[in-house]
C-alpha positions in Angstrom: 14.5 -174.6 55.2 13.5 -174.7 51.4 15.8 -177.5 49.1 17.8 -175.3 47.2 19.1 -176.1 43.5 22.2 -173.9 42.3 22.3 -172.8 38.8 25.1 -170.7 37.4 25.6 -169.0 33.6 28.8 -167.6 31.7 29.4 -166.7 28.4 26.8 -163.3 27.2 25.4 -163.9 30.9 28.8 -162.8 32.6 29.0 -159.7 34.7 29.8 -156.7 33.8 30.9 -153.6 35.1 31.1 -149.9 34.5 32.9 -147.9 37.0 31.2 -149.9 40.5 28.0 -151.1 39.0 27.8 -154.5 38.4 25.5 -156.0 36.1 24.8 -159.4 34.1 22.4 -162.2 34.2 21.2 -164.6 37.0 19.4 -166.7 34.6 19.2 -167.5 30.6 15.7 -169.2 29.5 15.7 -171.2 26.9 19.8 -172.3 27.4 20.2 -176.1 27.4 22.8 -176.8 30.1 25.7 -178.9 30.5 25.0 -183.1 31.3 24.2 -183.2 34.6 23.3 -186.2 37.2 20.1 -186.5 39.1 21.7 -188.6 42.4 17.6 -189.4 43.5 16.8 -190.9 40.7 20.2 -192.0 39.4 20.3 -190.4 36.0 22.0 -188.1 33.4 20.4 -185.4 32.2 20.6 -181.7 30.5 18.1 -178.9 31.6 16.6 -175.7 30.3 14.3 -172.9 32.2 11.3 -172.1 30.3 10.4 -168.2 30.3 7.5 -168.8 32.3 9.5 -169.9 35.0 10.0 -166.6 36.3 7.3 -163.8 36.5 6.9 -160.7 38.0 4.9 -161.9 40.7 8.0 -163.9 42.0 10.2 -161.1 42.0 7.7 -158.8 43.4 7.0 -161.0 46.4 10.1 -162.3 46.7 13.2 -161.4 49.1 17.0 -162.1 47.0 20.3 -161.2 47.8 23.2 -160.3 45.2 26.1 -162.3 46.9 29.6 -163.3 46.3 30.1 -167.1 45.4 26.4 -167.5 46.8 27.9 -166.9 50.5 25.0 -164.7 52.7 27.8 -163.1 54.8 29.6 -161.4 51.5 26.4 -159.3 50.6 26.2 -156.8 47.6 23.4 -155.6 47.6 19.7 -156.8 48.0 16.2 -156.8 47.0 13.2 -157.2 49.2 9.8 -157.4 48.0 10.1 -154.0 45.1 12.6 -152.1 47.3 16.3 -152.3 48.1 19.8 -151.5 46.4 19.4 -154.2 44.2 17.5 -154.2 40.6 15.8 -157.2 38.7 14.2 -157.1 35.8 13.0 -159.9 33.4 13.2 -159.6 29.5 13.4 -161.9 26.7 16.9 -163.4 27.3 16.5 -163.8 31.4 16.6 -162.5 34.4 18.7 -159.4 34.4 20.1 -157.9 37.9 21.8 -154.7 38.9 23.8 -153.1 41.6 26.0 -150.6 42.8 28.7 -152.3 44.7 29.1 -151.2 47.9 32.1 -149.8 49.6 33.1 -152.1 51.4 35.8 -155.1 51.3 33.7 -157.3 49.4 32.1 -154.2 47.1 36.2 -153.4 46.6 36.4 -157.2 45.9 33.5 -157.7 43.3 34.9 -154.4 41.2 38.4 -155.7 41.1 38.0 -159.4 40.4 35.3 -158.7 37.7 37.1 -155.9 36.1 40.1 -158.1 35.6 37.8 -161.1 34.2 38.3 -163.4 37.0 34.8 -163.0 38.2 33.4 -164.3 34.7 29.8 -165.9 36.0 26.5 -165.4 37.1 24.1 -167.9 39.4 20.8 -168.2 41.2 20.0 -170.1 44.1 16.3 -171.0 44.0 14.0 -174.3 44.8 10.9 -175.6 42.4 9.1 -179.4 42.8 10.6 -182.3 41.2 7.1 -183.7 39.3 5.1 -180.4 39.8 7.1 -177.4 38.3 9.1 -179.4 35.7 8.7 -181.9 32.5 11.1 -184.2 32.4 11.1 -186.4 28.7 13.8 -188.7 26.8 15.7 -186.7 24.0 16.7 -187.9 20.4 19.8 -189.1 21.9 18.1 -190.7 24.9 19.2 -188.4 26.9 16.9 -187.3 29.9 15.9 -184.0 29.8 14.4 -181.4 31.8 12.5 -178.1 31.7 11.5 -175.6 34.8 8.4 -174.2 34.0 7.9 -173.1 37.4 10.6 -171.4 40.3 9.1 -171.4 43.5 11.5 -169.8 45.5 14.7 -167.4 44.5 17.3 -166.8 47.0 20.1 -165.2 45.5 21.7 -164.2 42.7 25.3 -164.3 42.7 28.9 -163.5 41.0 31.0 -166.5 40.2 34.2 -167.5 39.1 32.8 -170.7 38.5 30.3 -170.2 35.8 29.7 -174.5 35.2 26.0 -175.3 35.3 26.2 -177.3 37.9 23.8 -178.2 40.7 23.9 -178.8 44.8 24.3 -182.2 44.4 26.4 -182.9 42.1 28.8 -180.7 39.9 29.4 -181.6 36.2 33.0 -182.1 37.2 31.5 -185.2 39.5 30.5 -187.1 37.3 33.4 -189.6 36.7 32.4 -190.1 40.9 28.7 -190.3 40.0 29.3 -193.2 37.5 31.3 -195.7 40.1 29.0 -198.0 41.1 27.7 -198.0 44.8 29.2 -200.3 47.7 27.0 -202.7 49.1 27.2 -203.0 52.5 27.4 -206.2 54.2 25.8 -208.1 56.2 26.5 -209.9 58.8 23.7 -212.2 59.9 23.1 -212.0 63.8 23.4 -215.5 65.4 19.6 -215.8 66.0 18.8 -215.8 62.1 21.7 -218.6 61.1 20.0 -221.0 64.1 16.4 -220.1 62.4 18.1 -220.4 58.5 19.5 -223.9 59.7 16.3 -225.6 61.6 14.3 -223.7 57.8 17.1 -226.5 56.2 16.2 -229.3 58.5 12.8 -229.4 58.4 13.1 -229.6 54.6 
């Protein structure tokens, strides 16, 4: 199973909807995001998606869901390598997806919550190498920073009514947790090693 990284947009990249289609953007290029940490290497940073991330060689190839809150068994519609229900389409600002919800519970769900506004986000599941398909440098403000020149992998593209840029590892709204320093375990040394330690002393 491919590591998946979560990304998720509001604001101009919020879904919309006129009478049951649903429409918005999965991802914004070019869109610096909110400080996030990087739990591997133990590290803030911010990140943007380059537009070259995403071609039309991924999408063509590629088989992505539209879900609700990224779950795979509250489906809206989905795309599978140029045919399905649901559409994608890459311009200048992102990656653009649309759908006709269905009628079902969740299709009844996804018209009524983002009608009303509590649905106010879109997000993108998708996986690209750490060292490979991204440069990572220091900013002005020595802040880390990283840009995705390459996605790999897109799962899914979902509504959310949590639009933070936030990760799978860690959410912006973890970082207070991320900054507490670790716990060091310890150790007990077995009885074997304090005889060795103590004949070490007496020969010296």
């Amino acid at each position: 199973m491919k590591n998946l990284e979560i990304r998720s947009f509001g604001g101009d990249a919020a879904p919309i909807i006129s009478e049951r289609t649903i429409e918005g953007y999965a991802i914004v290029f070019n869109q610096w995001s909110e400080i996030m940490y990087d739990r591997e290497n133990k590290r803030f940073f911010r990140e943007k998606i380059s537009q070259s991330a995403v071609t039309d060689e991924l999408i063509s190839r590629s088989n992505i869901k539209a879900l609700v809150e990224h779950n795979r068994e509250r489906l809206l519609a989905r795309y599978n390598k140029g045919k399905g229900t649901l559409v994608l389409t890459i311009d200048e600002h992102g990656l653009r997806y649309k759908l006709e919800a269905p009628n079902t519970d969740d299709g009844n769900y996804a018209v009524e919550m983002v009608s009303r506004g509590d649905i106010n986000g879109s997000s993108f599941a998708f996986s690209a190498i750490k060292g490979k398909d991204d440069v990572w440098v220091k900013g002005a403000d020595g802040m880390f920073e990283r840009t995705i020149n390459n996605i790999r992998f897109l799962s899914d593209v979902t509504i959310t009514a949590d639009p933070a840029y936030s990760q799978t590892e860690v959410s912006v709204r973890s970082l207070e947790e991320m900054e507490k320093p670790e716990k060091k375990e310890v150790v007990i040394p077995k009885p074997y090693k304090v005889k060795i330690e103590k004949l070490r002393m007496n020969i010296h």
